[in-house]
PyMOL CGO cylinders between C-alpha atoms (Angstrom):
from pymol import cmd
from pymol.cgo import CYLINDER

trace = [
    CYLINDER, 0.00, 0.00, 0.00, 1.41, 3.22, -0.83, 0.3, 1, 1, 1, 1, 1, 1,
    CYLINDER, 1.41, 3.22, -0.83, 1.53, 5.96, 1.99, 0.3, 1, 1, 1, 1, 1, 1,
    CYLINDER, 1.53, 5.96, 1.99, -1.01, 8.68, 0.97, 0.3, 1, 1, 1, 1, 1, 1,
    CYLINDER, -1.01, 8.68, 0.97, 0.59, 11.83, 0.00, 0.3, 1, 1, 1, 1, 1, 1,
    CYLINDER, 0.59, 11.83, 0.00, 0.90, 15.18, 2.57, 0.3, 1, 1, 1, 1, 1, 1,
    CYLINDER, 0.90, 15.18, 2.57, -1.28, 17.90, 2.09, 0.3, 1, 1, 1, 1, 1, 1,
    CYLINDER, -1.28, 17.90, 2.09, 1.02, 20.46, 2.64, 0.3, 1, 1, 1, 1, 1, 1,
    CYLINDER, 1.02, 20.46, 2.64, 4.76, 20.64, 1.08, 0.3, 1, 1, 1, 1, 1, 1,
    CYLINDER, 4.76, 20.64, 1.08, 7.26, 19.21, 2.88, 0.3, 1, 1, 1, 1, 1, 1,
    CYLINDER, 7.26, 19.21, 2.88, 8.72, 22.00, 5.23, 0.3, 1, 1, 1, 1, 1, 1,
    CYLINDER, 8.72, 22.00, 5.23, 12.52, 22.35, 4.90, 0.3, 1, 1, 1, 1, 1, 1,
    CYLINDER, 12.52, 22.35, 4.90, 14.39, 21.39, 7.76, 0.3, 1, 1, 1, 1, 1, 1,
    CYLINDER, 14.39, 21.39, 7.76, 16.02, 24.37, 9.03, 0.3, 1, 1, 1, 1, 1, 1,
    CYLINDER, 16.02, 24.37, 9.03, 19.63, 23.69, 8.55, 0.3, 1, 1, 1, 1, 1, 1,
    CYLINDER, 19.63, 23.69, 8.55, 18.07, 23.87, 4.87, 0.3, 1, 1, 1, 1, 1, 1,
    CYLINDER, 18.07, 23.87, 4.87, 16.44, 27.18, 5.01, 0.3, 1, 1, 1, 1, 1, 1,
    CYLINDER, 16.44, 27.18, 5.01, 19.41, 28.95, 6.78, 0.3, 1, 1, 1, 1, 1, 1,
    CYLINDER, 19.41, 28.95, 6.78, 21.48, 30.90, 4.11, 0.3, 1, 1, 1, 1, 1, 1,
    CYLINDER, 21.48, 30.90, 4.11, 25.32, 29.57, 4.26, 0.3, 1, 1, 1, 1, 1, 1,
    CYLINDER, 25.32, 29.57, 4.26, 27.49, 31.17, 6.62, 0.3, 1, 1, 1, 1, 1, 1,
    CYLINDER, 27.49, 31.17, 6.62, 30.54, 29.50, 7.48, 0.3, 1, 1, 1, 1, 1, 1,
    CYLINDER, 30.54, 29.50, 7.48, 32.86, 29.56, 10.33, 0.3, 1, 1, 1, 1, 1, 1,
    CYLINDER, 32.86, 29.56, 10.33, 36.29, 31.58, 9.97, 0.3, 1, 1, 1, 1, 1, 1,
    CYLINDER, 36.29, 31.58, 9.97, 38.97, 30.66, 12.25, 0.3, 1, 1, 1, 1, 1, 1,
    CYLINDER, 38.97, 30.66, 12.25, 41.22, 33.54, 13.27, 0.3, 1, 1, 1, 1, 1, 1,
    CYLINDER, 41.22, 33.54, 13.27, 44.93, 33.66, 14.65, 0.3, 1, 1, 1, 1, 1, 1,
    CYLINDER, 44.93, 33.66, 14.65, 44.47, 36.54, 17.29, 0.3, 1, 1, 1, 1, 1, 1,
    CYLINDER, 44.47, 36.54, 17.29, 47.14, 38.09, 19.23, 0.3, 1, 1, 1, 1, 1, 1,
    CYLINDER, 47.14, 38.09, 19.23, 48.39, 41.03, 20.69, 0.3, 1, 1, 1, 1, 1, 1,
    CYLINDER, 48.39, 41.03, 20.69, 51.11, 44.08, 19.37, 0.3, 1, 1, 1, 1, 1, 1,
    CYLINDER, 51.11, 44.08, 19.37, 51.14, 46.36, 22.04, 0.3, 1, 1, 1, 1, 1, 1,
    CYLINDER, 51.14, 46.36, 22.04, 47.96, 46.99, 23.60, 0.3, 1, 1, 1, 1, 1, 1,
    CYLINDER, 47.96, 46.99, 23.60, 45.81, 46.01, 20.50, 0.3, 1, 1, 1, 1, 1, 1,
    CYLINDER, 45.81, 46.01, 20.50, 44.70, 42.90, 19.45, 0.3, 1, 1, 1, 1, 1, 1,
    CYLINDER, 44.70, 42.90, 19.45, 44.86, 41.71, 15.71, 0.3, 1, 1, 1, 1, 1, 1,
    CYLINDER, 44.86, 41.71, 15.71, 43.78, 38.83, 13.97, 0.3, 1, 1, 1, 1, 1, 1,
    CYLINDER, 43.78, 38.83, 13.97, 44.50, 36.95, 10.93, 0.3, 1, 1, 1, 1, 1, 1,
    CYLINDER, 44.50, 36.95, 10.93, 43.25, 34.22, 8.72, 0.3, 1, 1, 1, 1, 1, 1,
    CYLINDER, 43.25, 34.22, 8.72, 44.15, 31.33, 10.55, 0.3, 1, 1, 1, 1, 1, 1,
    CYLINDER, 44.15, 31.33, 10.55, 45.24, 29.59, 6.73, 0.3, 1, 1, 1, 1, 1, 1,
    CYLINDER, 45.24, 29.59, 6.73, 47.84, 32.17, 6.16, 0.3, 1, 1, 1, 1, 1, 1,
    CYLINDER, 47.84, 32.17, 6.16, 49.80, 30.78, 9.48, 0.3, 1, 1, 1, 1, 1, 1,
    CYLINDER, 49.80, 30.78, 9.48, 51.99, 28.80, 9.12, 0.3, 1, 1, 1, 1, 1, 1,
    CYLINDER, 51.99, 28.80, 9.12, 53.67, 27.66, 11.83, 0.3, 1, 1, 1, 1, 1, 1,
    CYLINDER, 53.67, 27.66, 11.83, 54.14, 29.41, 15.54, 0.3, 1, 1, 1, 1, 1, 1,
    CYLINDER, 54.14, 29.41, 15.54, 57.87, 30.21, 16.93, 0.3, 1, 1, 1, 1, 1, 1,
    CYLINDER, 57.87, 30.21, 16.93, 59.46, 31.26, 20.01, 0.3, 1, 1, 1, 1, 1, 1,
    CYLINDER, 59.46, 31.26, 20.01, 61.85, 33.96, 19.32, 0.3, 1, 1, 1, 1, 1, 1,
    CYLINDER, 61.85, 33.96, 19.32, 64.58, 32.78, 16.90, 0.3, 1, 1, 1, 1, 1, 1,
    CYLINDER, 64.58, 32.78, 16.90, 68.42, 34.53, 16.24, 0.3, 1, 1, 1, 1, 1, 1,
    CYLINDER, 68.42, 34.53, 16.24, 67.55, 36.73, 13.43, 0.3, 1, 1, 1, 1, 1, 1,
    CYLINDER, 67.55, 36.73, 13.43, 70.57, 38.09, 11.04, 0.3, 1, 1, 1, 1, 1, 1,
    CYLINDER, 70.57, 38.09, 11.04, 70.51, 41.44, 10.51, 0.3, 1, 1, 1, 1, 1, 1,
    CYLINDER, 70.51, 41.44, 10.51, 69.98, 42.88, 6.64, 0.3, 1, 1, 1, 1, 1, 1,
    CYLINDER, 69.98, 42.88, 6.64, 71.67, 46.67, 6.28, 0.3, 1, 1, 1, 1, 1, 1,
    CYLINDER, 71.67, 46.67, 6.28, 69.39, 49.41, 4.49, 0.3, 1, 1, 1, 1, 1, 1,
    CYLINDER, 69.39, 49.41, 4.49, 66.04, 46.99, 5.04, 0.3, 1, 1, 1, 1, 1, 1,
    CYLINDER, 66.04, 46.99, 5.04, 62.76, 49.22, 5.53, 0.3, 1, 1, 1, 1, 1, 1,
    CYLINDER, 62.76, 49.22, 5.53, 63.10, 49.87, 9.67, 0.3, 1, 1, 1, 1, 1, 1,
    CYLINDER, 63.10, 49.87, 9.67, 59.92, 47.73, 10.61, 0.3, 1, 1, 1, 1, 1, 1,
    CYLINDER, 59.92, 47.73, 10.61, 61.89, 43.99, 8.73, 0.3, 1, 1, 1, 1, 1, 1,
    CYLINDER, 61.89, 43.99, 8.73, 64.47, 42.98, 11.81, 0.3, 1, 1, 1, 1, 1, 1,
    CYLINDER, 64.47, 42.98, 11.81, 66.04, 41.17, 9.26, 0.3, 1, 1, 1, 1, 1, 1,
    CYLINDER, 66.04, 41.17, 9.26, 66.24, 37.41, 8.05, 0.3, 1, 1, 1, 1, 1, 1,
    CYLINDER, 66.24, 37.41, 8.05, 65.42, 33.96, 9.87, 0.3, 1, 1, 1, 1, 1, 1,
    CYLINDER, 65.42, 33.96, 9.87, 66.75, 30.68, 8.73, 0.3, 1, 1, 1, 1, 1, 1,
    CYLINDER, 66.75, 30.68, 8.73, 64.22, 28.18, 8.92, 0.3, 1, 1, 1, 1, 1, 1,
    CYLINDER, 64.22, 28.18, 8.92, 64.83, 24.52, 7.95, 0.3, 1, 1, 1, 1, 1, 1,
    CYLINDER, 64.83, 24.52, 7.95, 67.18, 25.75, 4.87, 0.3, 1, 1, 1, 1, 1, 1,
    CYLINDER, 67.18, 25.75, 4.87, 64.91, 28.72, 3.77, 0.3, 1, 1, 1, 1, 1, 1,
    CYLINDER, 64.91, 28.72, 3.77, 65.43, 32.22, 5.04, 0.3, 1, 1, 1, 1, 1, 1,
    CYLINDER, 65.43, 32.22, 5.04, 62.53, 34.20, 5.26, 0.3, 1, 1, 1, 1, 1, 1,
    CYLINDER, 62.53, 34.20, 5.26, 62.00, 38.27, 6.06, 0.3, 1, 1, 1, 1, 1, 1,
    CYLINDER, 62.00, 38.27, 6.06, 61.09, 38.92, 9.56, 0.3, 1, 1, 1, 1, 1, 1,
    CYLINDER, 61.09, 38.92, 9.56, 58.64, 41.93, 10.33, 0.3, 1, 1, 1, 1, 1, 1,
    CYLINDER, 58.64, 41.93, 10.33, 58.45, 43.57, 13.40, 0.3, 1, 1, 1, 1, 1, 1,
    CYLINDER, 58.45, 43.57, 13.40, 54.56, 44.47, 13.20, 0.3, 1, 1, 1, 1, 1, 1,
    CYLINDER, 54.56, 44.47, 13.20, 55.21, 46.83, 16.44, 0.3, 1, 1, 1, 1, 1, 1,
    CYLINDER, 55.21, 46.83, 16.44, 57.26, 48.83, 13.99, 0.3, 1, 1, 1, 1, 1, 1,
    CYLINDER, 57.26, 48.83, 13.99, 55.28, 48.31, 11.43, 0.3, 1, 1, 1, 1, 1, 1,
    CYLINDER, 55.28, 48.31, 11.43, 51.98, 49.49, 12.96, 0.3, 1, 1, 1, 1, 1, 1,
    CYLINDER, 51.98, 49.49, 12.96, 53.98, 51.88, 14.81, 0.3, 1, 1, 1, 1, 1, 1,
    CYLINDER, 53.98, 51.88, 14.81, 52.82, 51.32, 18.45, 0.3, 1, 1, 1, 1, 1, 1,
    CYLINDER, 52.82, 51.32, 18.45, 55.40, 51.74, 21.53, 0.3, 1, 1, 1, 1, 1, 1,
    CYLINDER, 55.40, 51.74, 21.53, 58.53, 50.04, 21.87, 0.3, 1, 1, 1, 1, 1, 1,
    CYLINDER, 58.53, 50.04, 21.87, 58.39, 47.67, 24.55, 0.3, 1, 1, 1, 1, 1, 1,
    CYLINDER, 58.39, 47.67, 24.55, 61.41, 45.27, 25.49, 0.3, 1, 1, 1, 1, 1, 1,
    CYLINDER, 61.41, 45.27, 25.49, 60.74, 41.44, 24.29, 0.3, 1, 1, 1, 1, 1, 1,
    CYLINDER, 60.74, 41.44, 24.29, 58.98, 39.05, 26.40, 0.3, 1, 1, 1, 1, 1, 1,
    CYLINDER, 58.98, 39.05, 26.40, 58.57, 35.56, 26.63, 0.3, 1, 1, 1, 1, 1, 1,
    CYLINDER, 58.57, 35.56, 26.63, 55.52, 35.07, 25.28, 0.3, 1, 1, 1, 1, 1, 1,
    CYLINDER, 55.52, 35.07, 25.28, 56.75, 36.89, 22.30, 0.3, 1, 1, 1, 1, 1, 1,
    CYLINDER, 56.75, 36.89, 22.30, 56.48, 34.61, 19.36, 0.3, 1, 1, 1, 1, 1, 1,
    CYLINDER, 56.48, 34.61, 19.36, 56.86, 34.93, 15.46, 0.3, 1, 1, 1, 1, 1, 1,
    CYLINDER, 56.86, 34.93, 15.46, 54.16, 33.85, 13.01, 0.3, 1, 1, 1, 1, 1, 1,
    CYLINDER, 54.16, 33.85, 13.01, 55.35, 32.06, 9.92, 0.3, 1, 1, 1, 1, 1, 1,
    CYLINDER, 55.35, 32.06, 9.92, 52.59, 33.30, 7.49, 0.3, 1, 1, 1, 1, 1, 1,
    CYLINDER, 52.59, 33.30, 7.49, 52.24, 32.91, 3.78, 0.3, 1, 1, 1, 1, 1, 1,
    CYLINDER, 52.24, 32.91, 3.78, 51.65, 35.67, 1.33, 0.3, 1, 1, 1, 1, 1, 1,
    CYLINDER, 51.65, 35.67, 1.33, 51.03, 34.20, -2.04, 0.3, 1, 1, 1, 1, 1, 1,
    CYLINDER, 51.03, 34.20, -2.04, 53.70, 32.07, -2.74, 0.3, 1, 1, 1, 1, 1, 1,
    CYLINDER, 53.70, 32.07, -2.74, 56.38, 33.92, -0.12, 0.3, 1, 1, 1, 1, 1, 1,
    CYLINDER, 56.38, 33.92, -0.12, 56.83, 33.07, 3.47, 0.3, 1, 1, 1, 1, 1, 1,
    CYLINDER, 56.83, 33.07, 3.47, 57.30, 35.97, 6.39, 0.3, 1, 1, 1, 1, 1, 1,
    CYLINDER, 57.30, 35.97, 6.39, 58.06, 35.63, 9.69, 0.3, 1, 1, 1, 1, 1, 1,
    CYLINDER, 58.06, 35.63, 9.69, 55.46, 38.55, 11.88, 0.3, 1, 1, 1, 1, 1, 1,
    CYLINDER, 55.46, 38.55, 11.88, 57.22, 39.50, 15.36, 0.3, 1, 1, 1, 1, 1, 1,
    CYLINDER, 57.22, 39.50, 15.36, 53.96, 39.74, 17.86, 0.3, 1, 1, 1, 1, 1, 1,
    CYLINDER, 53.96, 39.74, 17.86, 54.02, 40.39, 21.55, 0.3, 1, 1, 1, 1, 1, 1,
    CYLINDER, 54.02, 40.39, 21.55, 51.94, 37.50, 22.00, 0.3, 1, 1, 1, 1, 1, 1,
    CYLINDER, 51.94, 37.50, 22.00, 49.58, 34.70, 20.52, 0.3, 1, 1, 1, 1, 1, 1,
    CYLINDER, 49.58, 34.70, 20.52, 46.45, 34.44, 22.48, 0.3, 1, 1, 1, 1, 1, 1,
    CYLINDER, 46.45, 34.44, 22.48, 44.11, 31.77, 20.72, 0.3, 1, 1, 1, 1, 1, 1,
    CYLINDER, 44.11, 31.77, 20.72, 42.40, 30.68, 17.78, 0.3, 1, 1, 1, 1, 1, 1,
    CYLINDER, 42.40, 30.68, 17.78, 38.89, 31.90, 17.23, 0.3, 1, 1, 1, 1, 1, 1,
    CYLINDER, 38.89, 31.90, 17.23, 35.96, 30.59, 15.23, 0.3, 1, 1, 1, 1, 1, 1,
    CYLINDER, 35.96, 30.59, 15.23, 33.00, 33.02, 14.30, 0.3, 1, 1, 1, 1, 1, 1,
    CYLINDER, 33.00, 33.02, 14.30, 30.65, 32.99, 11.39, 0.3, 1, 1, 1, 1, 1, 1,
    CYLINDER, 30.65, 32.99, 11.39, 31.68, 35.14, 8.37, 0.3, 1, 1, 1, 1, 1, 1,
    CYLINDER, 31.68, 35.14, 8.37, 28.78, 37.21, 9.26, 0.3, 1, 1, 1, 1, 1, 1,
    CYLINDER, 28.78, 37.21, 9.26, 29.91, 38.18, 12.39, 0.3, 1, 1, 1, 1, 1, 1,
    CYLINDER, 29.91, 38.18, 12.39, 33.36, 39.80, 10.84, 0.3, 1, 1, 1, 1, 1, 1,
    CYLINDER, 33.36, 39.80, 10.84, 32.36, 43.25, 10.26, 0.3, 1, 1, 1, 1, 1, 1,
    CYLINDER, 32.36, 43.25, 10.26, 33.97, 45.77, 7.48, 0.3, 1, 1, 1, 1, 1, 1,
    CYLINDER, 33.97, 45.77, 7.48, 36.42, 48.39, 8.93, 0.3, 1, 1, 1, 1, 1, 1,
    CYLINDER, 36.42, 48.39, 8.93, 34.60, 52.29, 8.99, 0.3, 1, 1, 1, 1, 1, 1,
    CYLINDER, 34.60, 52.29, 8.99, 35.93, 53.93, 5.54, 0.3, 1, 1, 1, 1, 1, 1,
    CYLINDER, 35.93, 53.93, 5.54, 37.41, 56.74, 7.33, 0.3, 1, 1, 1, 1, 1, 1,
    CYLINDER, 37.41, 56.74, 7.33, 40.28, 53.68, 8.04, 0.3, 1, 1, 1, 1, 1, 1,
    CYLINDER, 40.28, 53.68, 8.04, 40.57, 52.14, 5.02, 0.3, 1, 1, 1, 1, 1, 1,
    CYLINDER, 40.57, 52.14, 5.02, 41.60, 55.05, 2.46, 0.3, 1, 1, 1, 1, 1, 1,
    CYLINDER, 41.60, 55.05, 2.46, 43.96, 56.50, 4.77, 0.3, 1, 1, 1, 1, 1, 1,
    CYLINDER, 43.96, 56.50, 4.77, 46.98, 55.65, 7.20, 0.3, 1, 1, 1, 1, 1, 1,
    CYLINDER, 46.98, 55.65, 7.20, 45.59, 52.23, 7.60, 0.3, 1, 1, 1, 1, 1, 1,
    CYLINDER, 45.59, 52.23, 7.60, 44.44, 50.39, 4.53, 0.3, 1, 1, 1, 1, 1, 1,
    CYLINDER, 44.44, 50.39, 4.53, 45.72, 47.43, 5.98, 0.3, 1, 1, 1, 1, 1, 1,
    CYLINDER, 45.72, 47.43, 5.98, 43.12, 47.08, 8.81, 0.3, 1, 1, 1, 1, 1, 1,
    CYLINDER, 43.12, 47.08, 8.81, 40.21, 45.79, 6.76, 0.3, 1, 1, 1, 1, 1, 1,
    CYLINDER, 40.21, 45.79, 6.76, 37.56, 44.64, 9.57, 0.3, 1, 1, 1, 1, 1, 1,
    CYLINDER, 37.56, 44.64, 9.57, 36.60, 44.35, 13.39, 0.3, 1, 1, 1, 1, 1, 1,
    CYLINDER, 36.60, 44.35, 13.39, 35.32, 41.15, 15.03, 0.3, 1, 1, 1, 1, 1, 1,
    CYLINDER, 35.32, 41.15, 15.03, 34.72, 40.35, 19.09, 0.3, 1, 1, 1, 1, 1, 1,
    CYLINDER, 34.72, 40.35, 19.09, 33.12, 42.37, 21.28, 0.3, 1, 1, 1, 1, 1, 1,
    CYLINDER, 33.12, 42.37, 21.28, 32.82, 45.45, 21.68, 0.3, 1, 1, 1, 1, 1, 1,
    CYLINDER, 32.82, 45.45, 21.68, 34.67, 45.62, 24.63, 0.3, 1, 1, 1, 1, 1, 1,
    CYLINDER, 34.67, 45.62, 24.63, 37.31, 43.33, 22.99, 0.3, 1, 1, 1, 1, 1, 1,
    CYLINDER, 37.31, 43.33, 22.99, 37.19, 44.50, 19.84, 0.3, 1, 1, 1, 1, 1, 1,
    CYLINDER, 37.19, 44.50, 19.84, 39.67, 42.93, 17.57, 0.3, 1, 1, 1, 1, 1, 1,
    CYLINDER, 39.67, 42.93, 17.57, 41.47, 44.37, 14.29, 0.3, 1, 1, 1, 1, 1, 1,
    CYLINDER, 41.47, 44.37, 14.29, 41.29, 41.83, 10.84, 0.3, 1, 1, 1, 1, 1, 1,
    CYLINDER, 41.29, 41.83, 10.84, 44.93, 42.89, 9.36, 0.3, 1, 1, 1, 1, 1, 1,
    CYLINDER, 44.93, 42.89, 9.36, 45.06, 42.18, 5.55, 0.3, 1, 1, 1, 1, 1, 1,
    CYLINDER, 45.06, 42.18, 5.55, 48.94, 41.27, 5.54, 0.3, 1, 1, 1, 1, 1, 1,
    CYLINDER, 48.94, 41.27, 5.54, 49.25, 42.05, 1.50, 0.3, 1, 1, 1, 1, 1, 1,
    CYLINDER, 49.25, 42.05, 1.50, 48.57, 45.50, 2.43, 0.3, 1, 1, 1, 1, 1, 1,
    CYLINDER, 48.57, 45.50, 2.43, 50.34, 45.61, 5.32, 0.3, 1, 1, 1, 1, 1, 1,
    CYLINDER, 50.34, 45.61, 5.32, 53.39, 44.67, 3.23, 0.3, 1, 1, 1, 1, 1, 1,
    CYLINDER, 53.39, 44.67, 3.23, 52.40, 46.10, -0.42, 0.3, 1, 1, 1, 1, 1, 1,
    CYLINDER, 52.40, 46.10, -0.42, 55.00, 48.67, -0.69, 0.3, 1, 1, 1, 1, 1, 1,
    CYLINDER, 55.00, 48.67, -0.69, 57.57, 46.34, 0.28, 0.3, 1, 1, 1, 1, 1, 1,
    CYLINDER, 57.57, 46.34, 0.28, 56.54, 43.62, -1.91, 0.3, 1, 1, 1, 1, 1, 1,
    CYLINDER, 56.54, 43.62, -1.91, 55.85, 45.48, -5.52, 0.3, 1, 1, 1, 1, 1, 1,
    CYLINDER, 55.85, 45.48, -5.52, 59.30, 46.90, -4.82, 0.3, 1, 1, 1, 1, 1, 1,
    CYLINDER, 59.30, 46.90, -4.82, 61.02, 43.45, -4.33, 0.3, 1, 1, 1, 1, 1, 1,
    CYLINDER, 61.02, 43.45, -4.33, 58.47, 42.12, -7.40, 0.3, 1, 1, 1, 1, 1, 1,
    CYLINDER, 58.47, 42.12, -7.40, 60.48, 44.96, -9.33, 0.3, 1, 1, 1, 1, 1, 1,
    CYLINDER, 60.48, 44.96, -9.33, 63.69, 44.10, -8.03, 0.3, 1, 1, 1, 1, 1, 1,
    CYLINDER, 63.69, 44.10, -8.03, 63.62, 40.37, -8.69, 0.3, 1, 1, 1, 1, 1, 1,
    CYLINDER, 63.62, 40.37, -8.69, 61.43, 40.71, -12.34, 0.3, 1, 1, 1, 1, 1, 1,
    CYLINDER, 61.43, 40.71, -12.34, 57.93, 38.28, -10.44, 0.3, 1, 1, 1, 1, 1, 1,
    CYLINDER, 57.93, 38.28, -10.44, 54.65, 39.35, -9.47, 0.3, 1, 1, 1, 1, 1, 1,
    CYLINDER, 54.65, 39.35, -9.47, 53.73, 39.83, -6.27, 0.3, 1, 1, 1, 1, 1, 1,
]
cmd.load_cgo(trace, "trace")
């Protein structure tokens, strides 16, 4: 016997109905008293401090170079590179190993603090009175409001620095 047919349509569940809106995770930590985060797929890998050799006439904010298992990558000081206060290192200083495109940077933070998930809608656009200007690199805020935390775009952070080493070396960036 067949089973009679519903009068109404078949409701969608809800997981259905809801519109997609996946979960980012973040790298978040701190530079100074602010707290950034990243796209947790550009990190690489997390470091304690690391003996970094020093490159003459680099831009102030790269420290210089890291070897790292045979491959020596730029290390930027984001402290100087955000400019925010000088501050002598801790321990809980750490370097991010972070892609950008096909290159490899080491970031110099104060401190890692923890991976966070939220939904893409929850990752709200930075005002435009940021963006234009002085920080173009800052491109949204997510947390709380009283923990807000700063999305960093890290191939804006770095633009400058790598379309002149694109020119330098004859590659795109």
């Amino acid at each position: 016997m067949r089973e009679p047919s519903p009068l109404l349509p078949r409701r969608p569940r809800v997981e259905e109905s809801a519109p997609k809106d996946p979960i980012v995770q973040l790298c978040c930590f701190t530079v100074g008293k602010e707290e950034y985060v990243v796209d947790i797929m550009r990190v690489e890998e997390i470091l304690p401090p690391q003996r970094v050799i020093p490159v003459p006439r680099a831009p102030s904010f790269v420290e210089g170079m890291l070897h790292l298992r045979g491959a020596l990558l730029p290390v930027v000081d984001l402290r100087q590179r955000l400019m925010t206060t000088e501050a002598p290192p801790s321990p809980k200083t750490r370097l991010l190993v972070c892609l950008l495109g096909r290159r490899r940077l080491a970031l110099r933070v104060d401190r890692v603090t923890e991976v966070m998930r939220v939904r893409r809608s929850d990752l709200k656009p930075a005002p435009a009175l940021l963006s234009p200007g002085r920080t173009p690199f800052v491109v949204g805020v997510c947390g709380t409001m009283e923990r807000p935390r700063l999305m960093l775009d890290l191939k804006a952070l770095l633009r400058a620095e790598v379309e002149r080493e694109a020119k330098r070396t004859g590659g795109a960036a």
